[in-house]
C-alpha atoms as one frame of an Amber mdcrd trajectory, in Angstrom:
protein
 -23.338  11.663 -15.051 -23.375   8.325 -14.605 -25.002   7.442 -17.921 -24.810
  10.045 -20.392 -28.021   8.605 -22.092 -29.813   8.144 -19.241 -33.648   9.960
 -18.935 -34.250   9.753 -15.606 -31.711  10.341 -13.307 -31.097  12.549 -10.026
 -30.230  16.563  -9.977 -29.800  19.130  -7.941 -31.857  22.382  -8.520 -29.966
  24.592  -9.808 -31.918  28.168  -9.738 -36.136  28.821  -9.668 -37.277  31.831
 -11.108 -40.250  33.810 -11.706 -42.145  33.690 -15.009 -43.361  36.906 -16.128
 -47.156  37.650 -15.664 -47.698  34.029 -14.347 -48.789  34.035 -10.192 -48.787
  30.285  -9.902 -46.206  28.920 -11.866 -42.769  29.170 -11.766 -39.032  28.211
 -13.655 -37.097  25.616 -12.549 -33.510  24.714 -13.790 -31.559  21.372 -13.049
 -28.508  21.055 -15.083 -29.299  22.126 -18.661 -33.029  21.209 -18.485 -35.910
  23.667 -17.813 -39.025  22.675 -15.886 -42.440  24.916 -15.335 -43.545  23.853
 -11.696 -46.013  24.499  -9.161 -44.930  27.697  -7.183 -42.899  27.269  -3.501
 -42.994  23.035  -4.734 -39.003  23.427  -5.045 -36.002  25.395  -3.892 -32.354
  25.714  -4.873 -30.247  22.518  -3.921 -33.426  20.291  -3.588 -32.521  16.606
  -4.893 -34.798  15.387  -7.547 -35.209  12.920  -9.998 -35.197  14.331 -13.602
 -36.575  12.621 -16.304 -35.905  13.986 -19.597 -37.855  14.047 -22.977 -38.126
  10.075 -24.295 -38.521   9.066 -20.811 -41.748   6.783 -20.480 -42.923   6.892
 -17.220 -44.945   3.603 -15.553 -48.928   4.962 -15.272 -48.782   3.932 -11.482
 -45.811   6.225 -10.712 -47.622   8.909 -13.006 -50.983   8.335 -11.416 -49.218
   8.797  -7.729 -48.253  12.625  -8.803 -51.267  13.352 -10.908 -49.376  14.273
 -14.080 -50.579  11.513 -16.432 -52.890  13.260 -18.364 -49.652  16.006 -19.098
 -47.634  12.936 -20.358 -47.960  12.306 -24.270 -49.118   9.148 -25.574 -47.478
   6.082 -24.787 -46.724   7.665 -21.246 -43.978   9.678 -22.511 -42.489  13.281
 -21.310 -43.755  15.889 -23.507 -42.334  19.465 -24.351 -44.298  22.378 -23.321
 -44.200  26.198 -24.126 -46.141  28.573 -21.448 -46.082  32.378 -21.427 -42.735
  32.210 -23.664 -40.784  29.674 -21.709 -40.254  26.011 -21.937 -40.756  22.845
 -20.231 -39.182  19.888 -21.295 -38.724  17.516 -18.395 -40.523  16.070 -15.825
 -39.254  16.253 -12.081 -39.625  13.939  -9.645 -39.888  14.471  -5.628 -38.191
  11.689  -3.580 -41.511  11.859  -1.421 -43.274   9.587  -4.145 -40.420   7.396
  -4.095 -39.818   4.268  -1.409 -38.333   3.867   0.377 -38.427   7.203   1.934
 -34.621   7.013   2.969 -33.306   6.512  -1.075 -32.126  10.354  -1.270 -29.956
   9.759   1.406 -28.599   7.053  -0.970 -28.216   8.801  -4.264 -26.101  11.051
  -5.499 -26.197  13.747  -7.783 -25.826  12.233 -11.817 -27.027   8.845 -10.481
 -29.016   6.798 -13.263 -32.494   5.917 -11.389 -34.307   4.724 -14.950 -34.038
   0.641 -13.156 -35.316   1.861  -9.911 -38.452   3.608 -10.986 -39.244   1.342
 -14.105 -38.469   4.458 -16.183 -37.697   3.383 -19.889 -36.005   4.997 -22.612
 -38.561   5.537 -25.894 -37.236   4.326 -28.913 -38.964   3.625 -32.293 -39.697
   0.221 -33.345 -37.255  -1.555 -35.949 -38.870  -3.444 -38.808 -37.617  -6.667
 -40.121 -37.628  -7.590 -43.809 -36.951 -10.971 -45.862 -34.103 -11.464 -47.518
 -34.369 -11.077 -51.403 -34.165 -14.897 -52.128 -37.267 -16.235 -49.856 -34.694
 -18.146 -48.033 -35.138 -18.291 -43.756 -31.715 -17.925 -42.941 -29.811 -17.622
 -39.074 -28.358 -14.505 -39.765 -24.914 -13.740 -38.133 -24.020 -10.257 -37.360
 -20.239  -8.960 -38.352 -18.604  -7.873 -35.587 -16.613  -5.298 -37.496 -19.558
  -3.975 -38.071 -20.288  -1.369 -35.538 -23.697   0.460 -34.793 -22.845   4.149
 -34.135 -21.780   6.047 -31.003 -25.388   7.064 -29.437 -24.192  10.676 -28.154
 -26.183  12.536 -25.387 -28.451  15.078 -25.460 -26.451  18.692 -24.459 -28.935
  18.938 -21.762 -27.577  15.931 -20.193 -23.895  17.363 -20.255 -24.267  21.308
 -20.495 -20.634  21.862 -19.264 -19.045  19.530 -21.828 -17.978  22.196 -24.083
 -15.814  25.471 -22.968 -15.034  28.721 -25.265 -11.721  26.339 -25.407 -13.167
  23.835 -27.970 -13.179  24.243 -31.406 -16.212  22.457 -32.603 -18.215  21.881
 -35.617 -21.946  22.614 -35.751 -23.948  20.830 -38.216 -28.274  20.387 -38.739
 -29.197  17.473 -37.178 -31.588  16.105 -39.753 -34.845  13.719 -38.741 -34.996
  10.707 -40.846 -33.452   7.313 -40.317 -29.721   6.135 -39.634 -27.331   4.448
 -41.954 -24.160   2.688 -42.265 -22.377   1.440 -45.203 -18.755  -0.391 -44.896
 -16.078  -2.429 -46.162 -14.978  -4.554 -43.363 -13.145  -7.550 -42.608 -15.333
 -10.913 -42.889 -16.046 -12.950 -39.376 -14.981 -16.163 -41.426 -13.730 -16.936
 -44.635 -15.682 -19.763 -46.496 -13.625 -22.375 -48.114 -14.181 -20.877 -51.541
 -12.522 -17.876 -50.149  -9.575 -19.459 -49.096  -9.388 -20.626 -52.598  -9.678
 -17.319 -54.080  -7.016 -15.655 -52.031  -4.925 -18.531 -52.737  -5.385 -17.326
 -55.951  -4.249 -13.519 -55.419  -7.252 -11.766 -54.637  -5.587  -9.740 -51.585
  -9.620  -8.110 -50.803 -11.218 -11.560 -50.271 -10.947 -11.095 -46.371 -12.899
  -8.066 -46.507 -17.213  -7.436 -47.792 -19.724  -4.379 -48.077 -21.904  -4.438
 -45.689 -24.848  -1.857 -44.936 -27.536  -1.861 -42.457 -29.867   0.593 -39.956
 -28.538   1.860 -37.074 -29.401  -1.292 -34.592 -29.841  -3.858 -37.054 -27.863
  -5.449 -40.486 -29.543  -5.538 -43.579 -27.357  -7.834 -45.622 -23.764  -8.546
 -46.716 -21.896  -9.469 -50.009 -21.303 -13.254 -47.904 -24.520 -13.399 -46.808
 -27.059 -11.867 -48.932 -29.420  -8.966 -49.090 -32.907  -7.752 -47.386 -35.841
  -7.136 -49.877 -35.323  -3.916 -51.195 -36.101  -1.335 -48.519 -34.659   2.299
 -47.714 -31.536   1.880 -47.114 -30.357  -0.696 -49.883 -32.802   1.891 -52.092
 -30.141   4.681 -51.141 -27.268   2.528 -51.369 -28.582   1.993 -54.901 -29.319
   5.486 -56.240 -26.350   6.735 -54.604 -24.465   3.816 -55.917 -22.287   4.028
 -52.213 -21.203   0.091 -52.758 -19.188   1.051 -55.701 -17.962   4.143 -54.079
 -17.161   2.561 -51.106 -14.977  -0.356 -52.689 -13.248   2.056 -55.111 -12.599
   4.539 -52.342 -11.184   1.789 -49.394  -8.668   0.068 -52.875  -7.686   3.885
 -53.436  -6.964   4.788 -50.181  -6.120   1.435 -48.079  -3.606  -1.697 -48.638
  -5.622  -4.558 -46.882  -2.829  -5.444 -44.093  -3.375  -1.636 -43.082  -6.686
  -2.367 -41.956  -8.128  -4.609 -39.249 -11.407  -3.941 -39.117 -12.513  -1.737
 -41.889 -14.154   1.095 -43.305 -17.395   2.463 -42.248 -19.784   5.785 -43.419
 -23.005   6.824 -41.217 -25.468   8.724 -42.313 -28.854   9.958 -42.213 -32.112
   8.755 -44.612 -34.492  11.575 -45.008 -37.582  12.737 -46.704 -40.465  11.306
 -48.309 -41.962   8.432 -46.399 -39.054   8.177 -43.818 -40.962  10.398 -40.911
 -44.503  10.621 -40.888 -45.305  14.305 -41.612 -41.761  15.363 -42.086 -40.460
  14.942 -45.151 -39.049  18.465 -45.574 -40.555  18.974 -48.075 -39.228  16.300
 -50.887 -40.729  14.016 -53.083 -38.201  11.442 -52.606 -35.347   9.950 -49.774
 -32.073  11.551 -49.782 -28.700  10.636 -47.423 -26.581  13.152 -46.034 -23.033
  11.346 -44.408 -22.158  12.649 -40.911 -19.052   9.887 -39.709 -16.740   7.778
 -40.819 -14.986   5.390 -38.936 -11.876   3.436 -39.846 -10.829   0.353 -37.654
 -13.234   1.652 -34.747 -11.547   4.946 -34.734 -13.752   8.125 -35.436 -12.011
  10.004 -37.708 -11.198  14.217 -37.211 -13.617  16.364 -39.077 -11.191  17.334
 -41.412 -10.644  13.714 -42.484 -14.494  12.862 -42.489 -15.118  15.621 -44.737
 -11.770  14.423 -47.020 -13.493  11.207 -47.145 -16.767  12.094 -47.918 -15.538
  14.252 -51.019 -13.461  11.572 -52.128 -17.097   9.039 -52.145 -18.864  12.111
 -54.049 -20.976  11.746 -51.426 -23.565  14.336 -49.422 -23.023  15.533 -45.763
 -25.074  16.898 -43.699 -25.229  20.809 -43.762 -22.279  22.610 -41.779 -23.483
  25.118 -39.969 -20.514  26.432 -38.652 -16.788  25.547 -37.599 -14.702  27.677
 -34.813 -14.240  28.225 -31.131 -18.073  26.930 -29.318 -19.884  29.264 -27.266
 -23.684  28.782 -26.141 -24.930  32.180 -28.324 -23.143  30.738 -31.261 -24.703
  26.992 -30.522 -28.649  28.760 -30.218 -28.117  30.711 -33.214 -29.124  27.157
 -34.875 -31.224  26.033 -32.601 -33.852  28.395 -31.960 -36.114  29.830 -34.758
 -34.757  27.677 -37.300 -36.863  26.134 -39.970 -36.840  24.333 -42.798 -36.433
  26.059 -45.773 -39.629  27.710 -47.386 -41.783  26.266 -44.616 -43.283  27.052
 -41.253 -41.690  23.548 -39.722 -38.828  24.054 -37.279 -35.830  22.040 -37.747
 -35.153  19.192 -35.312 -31.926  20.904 -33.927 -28.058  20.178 -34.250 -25.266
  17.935 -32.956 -22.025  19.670 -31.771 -18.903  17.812 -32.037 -15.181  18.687
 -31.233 -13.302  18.841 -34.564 -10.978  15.865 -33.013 -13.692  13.439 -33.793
 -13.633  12.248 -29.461 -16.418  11.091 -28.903 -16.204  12.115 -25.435 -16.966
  15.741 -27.022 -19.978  15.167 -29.177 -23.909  16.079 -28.166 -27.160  16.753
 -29.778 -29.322  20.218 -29.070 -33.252  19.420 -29.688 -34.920  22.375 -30.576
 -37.695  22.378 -28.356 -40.406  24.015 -30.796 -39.421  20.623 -32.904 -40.768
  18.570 -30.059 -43.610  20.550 -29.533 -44.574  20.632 -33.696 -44.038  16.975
 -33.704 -46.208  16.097 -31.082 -49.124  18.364 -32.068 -48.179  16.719 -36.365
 -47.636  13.028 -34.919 -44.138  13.410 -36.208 -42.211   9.870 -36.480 -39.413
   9.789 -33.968 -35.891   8.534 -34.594 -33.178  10.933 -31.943
C-alpha cells in the first residue's frame, strides 16, 4: 500500500460470498477487511475505494450514497455484526466519485483519503500549564521521538508468513507514553560550566511526554501534574531510567538516547473502560536506543532491568493466522463481560517493517454501543 495508515484507499474485491439465511445481503472481502453489501452491488476484481474503521467521511459524500445514518457519530465508519458476520469498512463505488474517468487513474493500494476529503479520526490532545504559572515557548527535543504508528493487520494481511517468528502481546486501551534520557538540543552556559567541571551526563535530560506531544524536561520544566508525570511518579521511572542508562551506557556510546513507550490504563484514562481498576497503571511495550527499536529479547532485558511492567505476552513462536485469532476473538477482560481491544503482532527483530495491530471487532462494536474513549 501506498500508506500503510491510510483509511481510505483503493482495493480490488477479493471474493463475495453468501451469508447464511440472509436473501439480500451478502459478504464482501477486499484485502483483509470484510464488508456486508447490498446483493449483485459488487463482483470479484471490481475497483473500489475502501475506507476503513477511523475513517470520517464528509456528510456530502455520505449523503450521495445514502449511508449517513449507518456512520457513527462524528461521521465515522462503524463496526457491525449481522447474522454472525462482520462489517467493518465502508466501500466506495467509483460511480459517486468525479470525475468519472479516476479508476482508470488509480491503482490498486493507492491512498485516496486527499481526494475524497476522507480524514483519519484521532482523539483530541489536551494541553496543560506548566507547574510554575510561567507562559513559556516551549521547544521540542528532537531526540525525542513520538513512536512508530504501525498499521492495522487489515491494511497489510500478507505481512506476516508461517516464516516469521513473532511475538503476540494484548494490545491494551488507555493512553501512550514515553519516558527517556536523551541528549539535550543545546547546552545552556551553566552546563558548559558543569561539564567543565566533570559531570560527563550534563549533555543528556529525562524527558517524558504523550504520544504526540512533550510534557516537560529536566532543562525546561514540568506540566501540572497530569497522567503521565502521575505514573512517572508512582512508578518512580525517572530514577529508574537514569540509574538504568549510567548502568548500562558510557555517554560517547550514545547519540541520541534512551527511550521506553508504554501504555496508561485504567481508571479515568478511557471513558467506560477502565478494566476494571480503581487506579492508572503502565505496562512498557518498546524501547528505543539512538532511534533504533530494539529486538524483543533486548526490550524485555531492559524492561526487567527498570523493574518495570510490560504489557501481557501472549505468545512467542512461528505466526500463523489461527494462532493470531486465538487472541483476538472471544477474548475479554478478566472477570468481565468486556472484550479486549485486540493485539499487536511484531517480528521478534524489533523491524518495524513487521509490526501491526489486530482490532477485535466485538471491541469496536462494545465501544460504540458504551461510548468507549478512543486512543488506536
Amino acid at each position: 500500500m501506498e500508506n500503510l495508515n491510510s483509511v481510505a484507499y483503493v482495493g480490488i474485491i477479493g471474493s463475495v460470498s453468501e451469508i447464511p439465511g440472509a436473501d439480500n445481503i451478502e459478504l464482501v472481502t477486499v484485502g483483509g477487511w470484510n464488508a456486508i453489501t447490498k446483493k449483485g452491488e459488487y463482483k470479484v476484481d471490481d475497483k473500489v475505494v475502501v475506507a476503513t474503521t477511523d475513517a470520517v467521511i464528509p456528510q456530502a459524500l455520505s449523503d450521495l450514497m445514502e449511508v449517513t445514518n449507518y456512520l457513527r457519530k462524528g461521521q465515522r465508519v462503524r463496526t457491525v455484526k449481522l447474522r454472525g458476520v462482520y462489517s467493518e469498512c465502508l466501500l466506495i463505488p467509483f460511480k459517486y466519485l468525479a470525475p468519472k474517468s479516476l479508476a482508470n487513474n488509480v491503482n490498486d493500494g493507492d491512498d485516496m483519503m486527499e481526494i475524497l476529503g476522507i480524514t483519519k479520526y484521532e482523539p483530541p490532545v489536551k494541553m496543560m500549564a506548566l507547574s510554575n504559572g510561567k507562559k513559556v515557548r516551549y521547544h521540542q527535543n528532537p531526540n525525542f521521538h513520538i513512536y512508530y504508528k504501525f498499521p492495522n493487520m487489515k491494511n497489510v494481511p500478507d505481512m506476516f508468513t508461517e516464516e516469521d517468528e513473532v511475538v503476540i502481546s494484548r494490545k491494551f486501551h488507555g493512553t501512550n507514553a514515553r519516558y527517556g534520557i536523551v541528549r539535550k538540543k543545546k547546552l545552556s552556559l551553566w552546563d558548559k560550566v558543569r561539564k567543565f567541571f566533570g559531570n560527563e551526563w550534563v549533555e543528556f535530560e529525562y524527558v517524558y511526554g504523550s504520544h504526540n506531544v512533550e510534557k516537560g524536561s529536566d532543562s525546561q520544566g514540568f506540566y501540572d501534574t497530569d497522567v503521565w508525570r502521575e505514573v512517572a511518579d508512582d512508578y518512580q521511572i525517572r530514577k529508574k531510567l537514569w540509574t538504568h542508562v549510567k548502568d548500562t551506557y558510557y555517554p560517547e556510546e550514545l547519540t541520541k538516547g534512551f527511550i521506553i513507550y508504554g501504555e496508561i490504563y485504567g481508571k479515568g484514562i478511557q471513558k467506560n473502560y477502565d478494566y476494571g481498576l480503581s487506579q492508572i497503571r503502565f505496562a512498557g511495550f518498546d524501547v528505543e536506543v539512538d532511534g533504533e527499536y530494539q529486538p524483543h529479547i533486548t526490550e524485555k532485558a531492559h524492561f526487567n532491568c527498570l523493574e518495570l511492567p510490560r504489557v501481557t505476552e501472549l505468545y512467542v513462536g512461528d505466526w500463523s493466522k489461527e494462532q493470531q485469532d486465538k487472541f483476538v476473538f472471544d477474548n475479554f477482560i478478566y472477570g468481565t463481560k468486556v472484550p479486549h481491544e485486540g493485539i499487536v503482532v511484531k517480528s521478534v527483530t524489533g523491524e518495524r517493517s513487521k509490526v501491526a495491530k489486530v482490532i477485535n471487532p466485538d471491541y469496536l462494536i462494545y465501544g460504540e454501543k458504551n461510548n468507549v474513549g478512543d486512543s488506536h
